[in-house]
N, C-alpha and C positions, 0 to 999 in steps of 0.2 A: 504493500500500500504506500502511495505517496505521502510526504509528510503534510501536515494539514496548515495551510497558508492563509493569510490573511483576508485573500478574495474568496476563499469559504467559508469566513465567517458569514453570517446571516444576519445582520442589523439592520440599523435603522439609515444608516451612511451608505451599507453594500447593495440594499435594495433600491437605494433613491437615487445612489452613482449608474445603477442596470438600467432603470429608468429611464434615467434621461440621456442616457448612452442610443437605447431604442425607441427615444422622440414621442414618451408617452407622460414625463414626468410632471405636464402641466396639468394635465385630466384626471388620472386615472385614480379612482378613491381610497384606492390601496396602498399608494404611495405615501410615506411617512415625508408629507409636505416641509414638517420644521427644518428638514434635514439639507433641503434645497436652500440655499443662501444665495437671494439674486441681490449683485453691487446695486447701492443707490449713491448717489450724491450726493447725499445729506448737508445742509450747513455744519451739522457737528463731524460728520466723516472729513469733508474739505480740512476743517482748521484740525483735525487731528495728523489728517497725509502731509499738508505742507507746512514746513516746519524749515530753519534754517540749517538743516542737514540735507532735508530733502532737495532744500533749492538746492546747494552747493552741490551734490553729488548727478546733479544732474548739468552740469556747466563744464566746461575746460579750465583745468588751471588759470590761464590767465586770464579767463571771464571771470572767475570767482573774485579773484582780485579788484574788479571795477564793484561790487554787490556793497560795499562800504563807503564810495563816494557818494559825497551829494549827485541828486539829480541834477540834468542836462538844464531843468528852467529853473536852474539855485536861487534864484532871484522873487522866485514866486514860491516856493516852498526850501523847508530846511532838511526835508525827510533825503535819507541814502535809498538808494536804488532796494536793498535789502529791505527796511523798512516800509515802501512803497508797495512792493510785492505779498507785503505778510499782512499789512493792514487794509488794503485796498486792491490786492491783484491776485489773488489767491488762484481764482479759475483760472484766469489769463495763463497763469503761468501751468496751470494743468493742461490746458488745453493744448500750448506749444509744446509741453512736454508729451503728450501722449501722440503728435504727428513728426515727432522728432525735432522740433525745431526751438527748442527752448532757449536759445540766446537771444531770439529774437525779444523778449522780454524787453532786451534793453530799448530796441526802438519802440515797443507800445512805453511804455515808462517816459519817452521824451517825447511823445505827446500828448501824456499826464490823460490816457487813458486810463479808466478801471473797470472792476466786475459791472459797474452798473452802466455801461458801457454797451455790455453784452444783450444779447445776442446782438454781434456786428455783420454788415449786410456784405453783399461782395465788394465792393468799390472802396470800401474800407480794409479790408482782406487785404487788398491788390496792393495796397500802401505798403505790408509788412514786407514784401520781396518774398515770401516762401517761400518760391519757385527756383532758388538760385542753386541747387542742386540737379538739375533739368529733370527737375518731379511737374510736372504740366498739371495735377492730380492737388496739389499741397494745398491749393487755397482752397480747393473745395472740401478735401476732408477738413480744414480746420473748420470752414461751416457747418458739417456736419456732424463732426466732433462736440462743437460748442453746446449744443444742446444736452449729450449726457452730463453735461457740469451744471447746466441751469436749471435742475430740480426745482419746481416749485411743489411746496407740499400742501396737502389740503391741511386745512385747520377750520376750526366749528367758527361758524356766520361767516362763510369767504364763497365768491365762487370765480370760477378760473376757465378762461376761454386758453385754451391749450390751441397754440399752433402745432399747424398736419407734423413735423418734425421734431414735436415735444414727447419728453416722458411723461406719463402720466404714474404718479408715484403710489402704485395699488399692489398687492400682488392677491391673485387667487385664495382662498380657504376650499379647500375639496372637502367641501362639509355639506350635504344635502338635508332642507327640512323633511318633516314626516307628512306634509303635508304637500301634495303632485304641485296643485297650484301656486304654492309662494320658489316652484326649484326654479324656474324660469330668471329669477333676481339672484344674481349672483351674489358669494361674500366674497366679503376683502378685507384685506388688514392694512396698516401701514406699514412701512419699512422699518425692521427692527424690530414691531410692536406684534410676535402673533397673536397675542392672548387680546386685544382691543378687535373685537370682529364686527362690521359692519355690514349692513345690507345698501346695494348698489342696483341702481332702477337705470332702467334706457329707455330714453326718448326718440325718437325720429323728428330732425329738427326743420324737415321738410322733403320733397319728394323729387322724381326726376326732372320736373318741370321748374320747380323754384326750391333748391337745395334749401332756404333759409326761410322757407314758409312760415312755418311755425317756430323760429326763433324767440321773437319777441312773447308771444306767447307762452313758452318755458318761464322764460324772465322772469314776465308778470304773475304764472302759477308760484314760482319760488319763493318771488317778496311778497306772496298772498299766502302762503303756506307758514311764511316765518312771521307772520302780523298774531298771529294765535300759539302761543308758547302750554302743553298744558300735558303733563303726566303722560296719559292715557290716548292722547294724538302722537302717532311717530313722529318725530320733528325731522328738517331737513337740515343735520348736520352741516355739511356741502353740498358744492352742486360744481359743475363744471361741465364744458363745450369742448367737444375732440373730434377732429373727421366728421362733422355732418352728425351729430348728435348729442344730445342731452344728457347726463346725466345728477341724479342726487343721490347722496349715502344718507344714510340712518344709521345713528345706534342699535334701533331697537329691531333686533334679529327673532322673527316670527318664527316657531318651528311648527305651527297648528294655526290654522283659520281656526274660528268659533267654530265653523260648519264641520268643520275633519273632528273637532276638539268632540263636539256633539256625539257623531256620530261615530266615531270610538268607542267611546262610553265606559273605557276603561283605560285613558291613556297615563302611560309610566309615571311621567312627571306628576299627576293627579293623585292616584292609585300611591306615592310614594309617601304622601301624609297622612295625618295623623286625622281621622274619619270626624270629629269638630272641627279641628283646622278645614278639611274640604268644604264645611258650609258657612264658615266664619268666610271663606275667601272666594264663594259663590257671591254671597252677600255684599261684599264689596266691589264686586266685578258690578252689580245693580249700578250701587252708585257712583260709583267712580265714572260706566258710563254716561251716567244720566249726567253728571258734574260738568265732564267734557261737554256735550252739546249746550248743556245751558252756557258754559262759557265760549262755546262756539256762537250759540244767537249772540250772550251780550258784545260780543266784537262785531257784529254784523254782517256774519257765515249762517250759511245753512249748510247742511250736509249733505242733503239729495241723494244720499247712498247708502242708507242704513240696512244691512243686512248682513247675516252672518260671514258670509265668505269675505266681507270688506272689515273683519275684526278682525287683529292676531295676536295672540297669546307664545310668546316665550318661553324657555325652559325653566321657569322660573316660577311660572302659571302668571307671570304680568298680562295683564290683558292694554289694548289697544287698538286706537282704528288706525289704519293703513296708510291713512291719509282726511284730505276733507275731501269728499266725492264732489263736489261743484266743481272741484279745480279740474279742467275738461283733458290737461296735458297728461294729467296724473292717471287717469283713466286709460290710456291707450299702451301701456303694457301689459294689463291683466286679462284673461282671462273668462267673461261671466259667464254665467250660464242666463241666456236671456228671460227667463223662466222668473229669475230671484225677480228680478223688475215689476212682473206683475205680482208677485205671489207677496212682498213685502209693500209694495207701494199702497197710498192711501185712497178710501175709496174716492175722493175729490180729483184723483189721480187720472183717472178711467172714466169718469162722470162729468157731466156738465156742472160746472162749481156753482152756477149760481142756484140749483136746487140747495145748496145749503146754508148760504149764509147772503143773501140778496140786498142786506141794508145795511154791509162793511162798509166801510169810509176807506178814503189812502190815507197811507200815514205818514209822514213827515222825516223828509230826510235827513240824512245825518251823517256825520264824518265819524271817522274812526282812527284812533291813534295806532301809531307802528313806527319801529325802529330801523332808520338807516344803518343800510348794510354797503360793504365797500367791496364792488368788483371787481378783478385783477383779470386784465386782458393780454394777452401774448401781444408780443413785437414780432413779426415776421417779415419775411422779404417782401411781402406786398403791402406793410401798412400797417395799421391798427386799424382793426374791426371797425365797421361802417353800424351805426347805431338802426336799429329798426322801427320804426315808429308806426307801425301798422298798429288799426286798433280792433277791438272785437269786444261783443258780449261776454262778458261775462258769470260774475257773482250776484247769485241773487244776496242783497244786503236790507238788516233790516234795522229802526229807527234803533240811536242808542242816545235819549234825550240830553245826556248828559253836556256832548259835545258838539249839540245841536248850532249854539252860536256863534260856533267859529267857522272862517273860512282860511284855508292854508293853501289859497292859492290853484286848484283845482277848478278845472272852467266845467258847469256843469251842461252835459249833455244834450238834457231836456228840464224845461222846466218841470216842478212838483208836479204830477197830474193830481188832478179833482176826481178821476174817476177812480171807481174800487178796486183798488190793490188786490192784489194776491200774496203779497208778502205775508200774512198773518196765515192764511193755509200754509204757505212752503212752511213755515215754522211749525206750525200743529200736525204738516206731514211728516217731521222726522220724529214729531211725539210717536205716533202713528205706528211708523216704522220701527222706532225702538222698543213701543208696547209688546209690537209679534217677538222683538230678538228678547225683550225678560219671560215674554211666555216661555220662549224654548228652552232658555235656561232652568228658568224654575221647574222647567219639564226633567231637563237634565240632573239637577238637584234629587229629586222623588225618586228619581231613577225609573224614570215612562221612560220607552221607547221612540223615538224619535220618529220611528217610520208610524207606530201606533197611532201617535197627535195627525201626522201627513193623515193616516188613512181617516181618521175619526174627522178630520173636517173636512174633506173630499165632498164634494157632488158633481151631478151631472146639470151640465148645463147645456140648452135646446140652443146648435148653430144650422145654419144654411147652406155652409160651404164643404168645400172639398169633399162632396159625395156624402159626407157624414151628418147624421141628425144628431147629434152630442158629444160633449167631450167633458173630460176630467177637470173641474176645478178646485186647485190646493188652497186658494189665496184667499188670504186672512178677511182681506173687506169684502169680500163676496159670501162667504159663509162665515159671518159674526156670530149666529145664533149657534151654529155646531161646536164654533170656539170660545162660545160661553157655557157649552153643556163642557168642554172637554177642561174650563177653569173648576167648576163645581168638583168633578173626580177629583183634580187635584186638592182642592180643598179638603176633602173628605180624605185623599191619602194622608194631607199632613198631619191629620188628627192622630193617626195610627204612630207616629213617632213619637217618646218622650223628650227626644234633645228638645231643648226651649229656643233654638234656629230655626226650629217648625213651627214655632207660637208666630214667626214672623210672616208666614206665609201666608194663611187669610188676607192681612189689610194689604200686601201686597197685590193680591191677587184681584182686589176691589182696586187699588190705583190702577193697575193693568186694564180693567176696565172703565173705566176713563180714558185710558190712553186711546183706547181704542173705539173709542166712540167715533156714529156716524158723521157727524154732525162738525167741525173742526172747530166750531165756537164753544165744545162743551168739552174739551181736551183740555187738560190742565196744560200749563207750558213748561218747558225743561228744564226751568229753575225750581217750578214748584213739586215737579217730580222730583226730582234731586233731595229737594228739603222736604219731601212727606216723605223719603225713603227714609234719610237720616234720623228722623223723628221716629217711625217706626222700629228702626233697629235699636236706635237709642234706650227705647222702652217696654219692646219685646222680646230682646233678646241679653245673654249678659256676655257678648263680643267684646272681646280685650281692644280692639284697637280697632277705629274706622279711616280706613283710606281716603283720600283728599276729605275729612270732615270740615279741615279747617276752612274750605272753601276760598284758599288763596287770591286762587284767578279772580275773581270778586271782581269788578270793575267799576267803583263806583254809583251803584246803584242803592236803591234804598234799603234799608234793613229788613231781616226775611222778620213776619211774623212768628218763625217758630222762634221760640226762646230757647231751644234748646243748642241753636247755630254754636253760638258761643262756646256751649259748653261740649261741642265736638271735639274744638281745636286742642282741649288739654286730653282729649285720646287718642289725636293720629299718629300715623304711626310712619308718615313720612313728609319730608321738606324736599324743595326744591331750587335750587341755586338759579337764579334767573340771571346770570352772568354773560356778558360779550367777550368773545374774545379776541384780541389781539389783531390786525389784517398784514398778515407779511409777505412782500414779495421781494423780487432778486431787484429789483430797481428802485426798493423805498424802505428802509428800515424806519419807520417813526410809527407807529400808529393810534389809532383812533380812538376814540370812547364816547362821539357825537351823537346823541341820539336827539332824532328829531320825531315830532308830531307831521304824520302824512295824511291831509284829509283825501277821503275815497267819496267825492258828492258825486251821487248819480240818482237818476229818475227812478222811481221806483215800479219797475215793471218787473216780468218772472225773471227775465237776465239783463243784469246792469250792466254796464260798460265802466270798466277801470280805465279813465281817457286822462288825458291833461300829464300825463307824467311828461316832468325835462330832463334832459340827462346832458351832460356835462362829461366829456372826453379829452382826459388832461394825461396827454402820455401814453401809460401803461394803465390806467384808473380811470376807471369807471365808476360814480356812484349813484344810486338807483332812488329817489327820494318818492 
C-alpha cells in the first residue's frame, strides 16, 4: 500500500480545492463554502498590503533612494514621495505594481495625483508612458486593473450604481430556505464576514427596448421602502445598480413563508420549543403584525398584499412581511400564485364599492416625513449616470393630520378632489386581509388542519364560461358565513385546552370578526387592532413578554384609549436602534448624518404619484430628497 499523503486526506480544504479544480465550487451545496477564500480589496486589506516594505521591495535600488525626497511640486506640499504614496496613493501604487510598472509612481506623484483620482479614464493613462517596454496592452490592463483596487463596499442606508467593470463586493452562501419560493433570492455575505448573511433581491431595470425603463422606478420603490423603519417589515439594508439591474439586500433571511410555515405544521425550528413558548410566540406574531400595518397606515403606506406567502418567518421563528406590497418594483421577482389575490383580497375588492359605503367624503392630504439617504454612483469611461426623471403612479397614501400644514417643497399633482376617496377602503382592505392571515394562524395554533379550514369554507359558485356551470370558491369574502361557522369550532376547540393562551382566543376571534366585516366602514382600523390585541393579551393571558408593546413607531398621533399602552412598554421584550449609518465611498471620506423632512403631496386617488422629487448630481453623489 502506498503511504497515505496529504491529498487523501478528506477535509474541508481537500474537498473545496477538488471543487473548484472541476468548476463547481461556486454552486454546489456540498461544498464546504468557508473554505473558498475569494481576494477582496478591502480599505482594511489595502492599508495592511502597502506598507513601506512593501513599496520598497517593489522598486530598484536607486528608485528607493528618491521614496525620501520631497515631492516634485515642494512648493505646494512638504510631504516625501514615501509619505504621498502611504497617505494618499495607496491603490495607485497597487495598481502599477500589479501590471509591473510600479516606478511609474513617481510620475503620478508629480502631478499630485491620488486614490481619489481613480478610477482614471484613458487619456489620463496615456500620460503615464506605460507602454515604454513595447507592451501596446499596458495602459489598458492598468484600466482594467484599477477597478479590482476600487472596492466599494455596501454599508446599511447607501446605494451604489456599480459601473459594467466594477466588483460588486458579495460572495455567494450555498444555503437554500425550506421554503421553494423564497430559493429564487439568493444569500450573501460580505467579504470576511460569513457569519452576517443577507438576503439579495433582483430587479430588471428595464427591457430590450429601453435598458433603463424602470430605473427610476427602483429609486423611488427604495426611498419609499426606507420612509417606514419597523421590526416586522424586512428593511432595505442596501440597494445597488450593476449591468442593467437592480438590486437590494436585507438582513432579514426568511427560511418559511407563513404559507410553507402553515402548512408544515410541524416545522423544526417551531417543534424545537418549549409547547407555552409556541403560543406565547403565536400570540405575538398577532401583534406585532397588526403593529406593522398600523405603523405602515400612520406613514401613509398601504400594503395591498397581505397574505401569507408575502410573510417570512426566520430560523429564529421572527416573523415578517417581505416587503410593502404597493411598492410595484418589489413585486416582480416573486412568484404568486394568482389564486392568493382573490382568495385574500376584500370583498370591496371584487364589488362595486359604492354598495358599501356611498356617503364617504375624500380626505385631506398630507405629507409624510422620511430620511435623506446618500447615493454613491460609479465614475466610468462614459460619465456619470444621467438622472431619470420619469414619473408614475404610485402609492396609495393616506391623510397623517399631523403634518398636514407643511409644504416641503413638492408640487402637487392634482388638486384635493371633493369626490369620494377610496383611500379609507385600501386601509380597511388590508384590515380585511390580515383578518383571513390571524384566522389561519389561530387555525395553526389549535392545530386545524389547514387544508380542513380551505375545505370547510369552499362552495360552489354558478359561472357561464368555459363550458363549465361552477366552480370552486376558497375566498374568505365570498363565503363569510362558512368562515364564521369555521371561527365558532375554533372557539369551542379552545375551550378544551387549560393553558390560559386559550382564554385569549375567544375575544380574538370576535376582533377577527370585525376584521372581516362586509361593510369596510364597520372594520376597526390597524391601530385599533393592534391595541385590542394588546389589551387582550394583556388581560387574558399571563405572557412574560409582548413584542413591539411599546408601540415605538408611534408617530405622533393621539393617545390610544387603552390604558393599558403604557403599561406594555415595561414588558417588551425588545428595542430597536433607529441609527444611520455612515455613507462611504472611494472618492469622499467625510460623511453624513442630514436628515431631512420629505413631503410626498399627492391627490388622493387608488395610486398617487410620488412626483416633484430634485436630484442634484455633484461628482460621484447623488442625493435622493
Amino acid at each position: 500500500m502506498s503511504a497515505r499523503t496529504l491529498t487523501n486526506v478528506v477535509n474541508d480544504q481537500t474537498v473545496a480545492l477538488n471543487a473548484l479544480i472541476y468548476g463547481y465550487a461556486g454552486h454546489s451545496l456540498v461544498t464546504p463554502h468557508a473554505a473558498l477564500q475569494q481576494i477582496w480589496w478591502t480599505e482594511e486589506r489595502i492599508n495592511q498590503k502597502v506598507t513601506p516594505e512593501f513599496v520598497t521591495s517593489r522598486l530598484q535600488p536607486q528608485e528607493r533612494e528618491r521614496l525620501t525626497s520631497p515631492v516634485g511640486f515642494g512648493d505646494l506640499s512638504d510631504d516625501t514621495y514615501i509619505e504621498w504614496i502611504l497617505e494618499k496613493a495607496r491603490r495607485l501604487f497597487l495598481v502599477l505594481a500589479e501590471v509591473g510598472e510600479a516606478a511609474r509612481i513617481f510620475a503620478v506623484v508629480d502631478r499630485s495625483w491620488d486614490d481619489d483620482d481613480l478610477p482614471l479614464q484613458m487619456d489620463d493613462i496615456e500620460q503615464l508612458d506605460l507602454s515604454n517596454r513595447r507592451d501596446n496592452h499596458a495602459n489598458s490592463r492598468f484600466y482594467h486593473t484599477q477597478f479590482s483596487f476600487l472596492l466599494r463596499e455596501l454599508r446599511d442606508g447607501v446605494h451604489i450604481d456599480f459601473a459594467p467593470n466594477e466588483e460588486v463586493p458579495l460572495e455567494y452562501v450555498q444555503n437554500l430556505p425550506a421554503a421553494v419560493s423564497l430559493q429564487n433570492w439568493s444569500r450573501v455575505h460580505l467579504p470576511k464576514r460569513p457569519q452576517e448573511v443577507y438576503v439579495r433581491r433582483r430587479f430588471a431595470l428595464g427591457n430590450a427596448e429601453e435598458p433603463d425603463a424602470f430605473a427610476s422606478d427602483f429609486m423611488m420603490d427604495v426611498e419609499s421602502a426606507r420612509m417606514v423603519e419597523h421590526d416586522h417589515i424586512a428593511p432595505v439594508w442596501a440597494s445597488y445598480t450593476a449591468k442593467g439591474t437592480g438590486f437590494i439586500v436585507t438582513p432579514f433571511v426568511g427560511q418559511h413563508t407563513l404559507r410553507t410555515f402553515i402548512d408544515h405544521r410541524n416545522p423544526t425550528q417551531y417543534q424545537k420549543l418549549l409547547k407555552p413558548d409556541r403560543r406565547w410566540l403565536v400570540l405575538n406574531w398577532l401583534h406585532c403584525l397588526a403593529d406593522a400595518i398600523a405603523t405602515l397606515h400612520q406613514n401613509g403606506f398601504c400594503h395591498s398584499a397581505i397574505r401569507p406567502s408575502n410573510i417570512l418567518i426566520d430560523e429564529k421563528n421572527a416573523i415578517a412581511f417581505s416587503d410593502i406590497g404597493s411598492l410595484e418594483i418589489f413585486q416582480k421577482d416573486k412568484r404568486p400564485d394568482p389564486m392568493d389575490v382573490y382568495v385574500y383580497g376584500a370583498p370591496e375588492a371584487h364589488i362595486d364599492p359604492s354598495a358599501f359605503d356611498p356617503g364617504a367624503s375624500a380626505a385631506a392630504p398630507t405629507t409624510i416625513p422620511t430620511t435623506k439617504h446618500t447615493s454613491i454612483i460609479s465614475k466610468s469611461s462614459s460619465g456619470s449616470s444621467a438622472s431619470n426623471t420619469s414619473q408614475r403612479q404610485k402609492l396609495t397614501k393616506v391623510p397623517s393630520p399631523d403634518f398636514s400644514g407643511f409644504n416641503f417643497g413638492f408640487k402637487k399633482t392634482q388638486p384635493a378632489q371633493k369626490a369620494r376617496s377610496r383611500v379609507h377602503e385600501t386601509e380597511k382592505a388590508d384590515v380585511f386581509s390580515l383578518g383571513c392571515v390571524f384566522l389561519e394562524i389561530v387555525t395553526f395554533m389549535l392545530k386545524k388542519k389547514p387544508h380542513d379550514f380551505l375545505k370547510h369554507r369552499s362552495s360552489k359558485q354558478k359561472i357561464n364560461t368555459g363550458g363549465k356551470n361552477s366552480r370552486t370558491d376558497s375566498s374568505f369574502h365570498a363565503n363569510l358565513d362558512k368562515v364564521d361557522t369555521w371561527m365558532e369550532t375554533l372557539e369551542k376547540a379552545s375551550f378544551e385546552h387549560d393553558d390560559d393562551a386559550f382564554r385569549a382566543i375567544p375575544p380574538i376571534l370576535d376582533l377577527i370578526r370585525n376584521m372581516l366585516s362586509r361593510a369596510p366602514a364597520v372594520r376597526p382600523t390597524a391601530r385599533d387592532v393592534r391595541d385590542k390585541l394588546l389589551d387582550i393579551i394583556l388581560h387574558e393571558t399571563a405572557i412574560p413578554d409582548i413584542h413591539c408593546g411599546d408601540h415605538k413607531h408611534d408617530i405622533a398621533y393621539a393617545p390610544s384609549s387603552d390604558g393599558d399602552s403604557s403599561a406594555a412598554s415595561l414588558r417588551t421584550m425588545s428595542t430597536m436602534s433607529s441609527t444611520e449609518s455612515d455613507t462611504d465611498t472611494i472618492r469622499m471620506s467625510t460623511s453624513s448624518d442630514t436628515t431631512g423632512l420629505t413631503s410626498i403631496l399627492d391627490s388622493y386617488s387608488d395610486r398617487a404619484t410620488l412626483s416633484g422629487i430634485s436630484e442634484s448630481d455633484a461628482d460621484s453623489i447623488r442625493t435622493i430628497e
